[in-house]
C-alpha positions as CSV (number, residue, x, y, z in Angstrom):
1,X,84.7,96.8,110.3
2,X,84.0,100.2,109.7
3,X,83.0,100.6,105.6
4,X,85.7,103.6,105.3
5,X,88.2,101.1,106.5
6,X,86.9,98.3,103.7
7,X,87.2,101.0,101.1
8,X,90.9,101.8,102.3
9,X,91.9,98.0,102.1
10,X,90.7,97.9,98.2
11,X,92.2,101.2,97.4
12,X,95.7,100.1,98.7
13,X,95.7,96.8,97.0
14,X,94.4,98.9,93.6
15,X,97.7,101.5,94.0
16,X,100.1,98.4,94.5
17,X,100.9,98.7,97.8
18,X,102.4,95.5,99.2
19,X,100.7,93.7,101.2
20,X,103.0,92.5,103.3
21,X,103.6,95.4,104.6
22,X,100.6,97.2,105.8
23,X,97.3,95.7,107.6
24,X,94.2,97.3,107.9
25,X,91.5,96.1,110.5
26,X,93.4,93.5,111.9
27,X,96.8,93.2,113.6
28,X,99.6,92.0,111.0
29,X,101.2,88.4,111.4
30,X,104.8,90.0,110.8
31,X,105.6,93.9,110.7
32,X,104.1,96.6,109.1
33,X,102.0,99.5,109.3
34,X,98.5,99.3,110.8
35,X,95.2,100.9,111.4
36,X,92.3,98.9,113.2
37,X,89.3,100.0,115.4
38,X,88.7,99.4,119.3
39,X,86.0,100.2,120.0
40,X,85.1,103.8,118.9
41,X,88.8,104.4,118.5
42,X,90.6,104.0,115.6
43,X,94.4,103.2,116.1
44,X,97.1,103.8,113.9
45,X,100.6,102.2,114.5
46,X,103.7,100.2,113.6
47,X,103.6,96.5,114.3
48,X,106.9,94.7,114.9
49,X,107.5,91.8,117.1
50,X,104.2,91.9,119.1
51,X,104.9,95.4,120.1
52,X,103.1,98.9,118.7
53,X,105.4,102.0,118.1
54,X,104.6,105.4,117.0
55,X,100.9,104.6,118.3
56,X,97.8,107.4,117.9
57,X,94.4,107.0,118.4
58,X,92.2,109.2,116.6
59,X,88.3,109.7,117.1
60,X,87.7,110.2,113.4
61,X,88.3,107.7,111.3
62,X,88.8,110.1,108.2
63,X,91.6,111.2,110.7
64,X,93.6,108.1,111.0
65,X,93.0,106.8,107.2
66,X,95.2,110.1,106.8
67,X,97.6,109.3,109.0
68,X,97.6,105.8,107.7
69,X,98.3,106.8,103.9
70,X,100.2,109.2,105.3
71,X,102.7,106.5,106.4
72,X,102.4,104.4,103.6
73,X,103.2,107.5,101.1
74,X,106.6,108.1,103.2
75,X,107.9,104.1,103.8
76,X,110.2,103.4,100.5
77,X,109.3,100.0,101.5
78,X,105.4,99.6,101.0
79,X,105.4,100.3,97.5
């Protein structure tokens, strides 16, 4: 796993974020938000019922750890 992506995982557990609701580097077992690499893609997405909606892939990583918190920041649920 990319080191940015580690750092994000221990930054979102530090804030409080629940866990439950957000996976990074993996795909969730449930629902939630995600962001995990393919390759030398990073994906960003909502997970629900084996399916991904609102799916981007970004180049940069430093571009979808936005996006990610991005998400997180606007779901009244994650927090």
């Amino acid at each position: 796993m990319n080191p940015a992506l580690t750092e994000l995982r221990k930054e979102l557990a530090s804030k409080g974020y629940r866990r439950g609701t957000y996976s990074v580097g993996k795909t969730p077992i449930g629902e939630g938000h995600c962001i995990l690499q393919e390759g030398n893609i990073y994906l960003v997405f909502y997970y629900e019922r084996g399916n991904r909606y609102e799916l981007h892939s970004h180049v940069d990583v430093n571009d979808a750890i936005y996006q990610f918190r991005e998400r997180l920041q606007n779901d009244l649920f994650t927090k």
